[in-house]
VOGU-3710 file (C-alpha; in Angstrom, 3 decimals, decimal comma):
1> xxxxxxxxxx> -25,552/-8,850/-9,228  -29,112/-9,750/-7,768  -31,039/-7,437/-6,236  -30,832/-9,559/-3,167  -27,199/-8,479/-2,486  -28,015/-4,992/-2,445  -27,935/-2,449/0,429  -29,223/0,749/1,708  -26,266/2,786/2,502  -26,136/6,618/4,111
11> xxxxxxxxxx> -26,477/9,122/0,844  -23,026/10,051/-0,368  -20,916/8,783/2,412  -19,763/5,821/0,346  -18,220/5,581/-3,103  -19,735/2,588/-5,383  -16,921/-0,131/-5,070  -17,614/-0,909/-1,418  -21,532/-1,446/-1,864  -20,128/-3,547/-5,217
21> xxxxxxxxxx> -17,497/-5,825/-2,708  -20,441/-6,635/-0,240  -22,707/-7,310/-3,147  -20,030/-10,017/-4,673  -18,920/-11,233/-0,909  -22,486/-12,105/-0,378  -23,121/-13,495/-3,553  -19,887/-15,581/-3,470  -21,017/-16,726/0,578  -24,115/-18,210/-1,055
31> xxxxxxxxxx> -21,845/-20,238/-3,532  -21,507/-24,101/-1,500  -18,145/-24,507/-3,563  -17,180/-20,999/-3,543  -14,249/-21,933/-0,324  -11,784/-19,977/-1,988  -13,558/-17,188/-3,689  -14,800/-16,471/0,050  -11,233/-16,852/1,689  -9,628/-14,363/-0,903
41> xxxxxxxxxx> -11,876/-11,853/0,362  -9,902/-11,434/2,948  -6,324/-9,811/3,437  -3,971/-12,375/4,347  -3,823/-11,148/7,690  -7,534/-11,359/8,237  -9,133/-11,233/11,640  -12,130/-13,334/11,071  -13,884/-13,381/14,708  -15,517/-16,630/14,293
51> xxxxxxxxxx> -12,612/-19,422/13,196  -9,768/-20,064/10,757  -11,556/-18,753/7,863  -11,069/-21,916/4,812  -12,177/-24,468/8,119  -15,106/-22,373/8,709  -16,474/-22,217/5,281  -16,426/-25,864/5,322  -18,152/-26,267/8,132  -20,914/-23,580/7,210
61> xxxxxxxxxx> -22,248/-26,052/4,291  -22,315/-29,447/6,453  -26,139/-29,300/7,216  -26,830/-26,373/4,697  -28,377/-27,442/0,875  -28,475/-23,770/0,549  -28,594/-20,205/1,942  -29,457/-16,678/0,816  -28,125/-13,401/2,146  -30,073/-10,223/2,120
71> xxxxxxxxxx> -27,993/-7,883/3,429  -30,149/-4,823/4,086  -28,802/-2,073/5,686  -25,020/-1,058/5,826  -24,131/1,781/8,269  -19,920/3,279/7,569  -18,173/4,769/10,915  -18,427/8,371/9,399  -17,661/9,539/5,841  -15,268/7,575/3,643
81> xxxxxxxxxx> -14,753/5,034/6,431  -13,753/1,503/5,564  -15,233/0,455/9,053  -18,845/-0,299/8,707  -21,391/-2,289/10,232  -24,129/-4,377/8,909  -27,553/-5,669/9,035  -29,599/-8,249/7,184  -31,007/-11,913/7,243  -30,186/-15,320/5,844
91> xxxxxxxxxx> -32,194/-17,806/4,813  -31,233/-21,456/5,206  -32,387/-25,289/3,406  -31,017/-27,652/5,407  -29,628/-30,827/3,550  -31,899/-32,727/5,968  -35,165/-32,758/3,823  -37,488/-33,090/7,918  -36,108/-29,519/8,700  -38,025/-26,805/7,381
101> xxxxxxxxxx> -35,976/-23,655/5,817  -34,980/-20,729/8,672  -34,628/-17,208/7,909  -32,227/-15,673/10,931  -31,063/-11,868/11,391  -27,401/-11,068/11,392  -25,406/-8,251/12,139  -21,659/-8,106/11,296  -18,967/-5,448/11,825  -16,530/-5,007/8,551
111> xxxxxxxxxx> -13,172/-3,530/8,237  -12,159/-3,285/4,502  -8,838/-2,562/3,282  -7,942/-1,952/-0,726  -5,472/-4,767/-1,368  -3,554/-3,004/-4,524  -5,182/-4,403/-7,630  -7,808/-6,610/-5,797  -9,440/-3,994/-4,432  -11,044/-4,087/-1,364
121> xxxxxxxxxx> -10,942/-7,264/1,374  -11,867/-7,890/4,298  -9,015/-7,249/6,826  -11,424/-7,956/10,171  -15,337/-9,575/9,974  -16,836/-10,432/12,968  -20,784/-11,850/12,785  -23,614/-11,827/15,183  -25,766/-14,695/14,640  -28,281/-16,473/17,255
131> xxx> -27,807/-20,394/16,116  -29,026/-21,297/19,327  -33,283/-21,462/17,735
//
């Protein structure tokens, strides 16, 4: 994975294959044709506080030529928890060549559940993101 995709998380509070699924969500968010990579990230019960998740990755990409994730800091609900919040920024390239590139901060809150041989998905995400500047 790049370095980008990689996290600060509390010392021993966290085994390895969480920091690995945000690394590989983020990675596959990035992807403009990724649609269903990022949709089987979640369960299929999913609680994605923003919209239906497949119509919303489509719409993410309309304006976007590209975007980068650097999620920085990921904080877990106490030890072992699969509830966790997060912190980091995004930059955007807008398909519209008179735009210039943005870099925003985000903050999400994650629930993760193992899904048997998958491993862990997302069974809630909710993001905080000013669009409004």
């Amino acid at each position: 994975m790049a370095l980008q995709y990689s996290s600060d998380y509390p010392p021993l509070v966290i085994g390895p294959s969480i920091p690995e699924f945000f690394e590989t969500f983020y990675q596959i968010s990035d992807t403009p044709d990724a649609h269903e990579r990022y949709a089987d990230a979640f369960t299929e019960d999913a609680l994605l506080i923003m919209a239906k998740i497949l119509a919303l990755r489509h719409s993410m990409w309309a304006a976007v030529k590209s975007r980068s994730h650097n999620p920085i800091k990921v904080f877990p609900f106490g030890a072992n928890s699969k509830e966790l919040m997060l912190y980091g920024t995004v930059e955007y390239v807008f398909k519209d060549e008179s735009k210039e590139k943005a870099t925003k901060d985000w903050a999400g809150r994650a629930k993760l559940r193992k899904d048997g041989d998958h491993g862990w998905k997302l069974e809630e995400y909710q993001v905080y993101l000013d669009t409004a500047s």
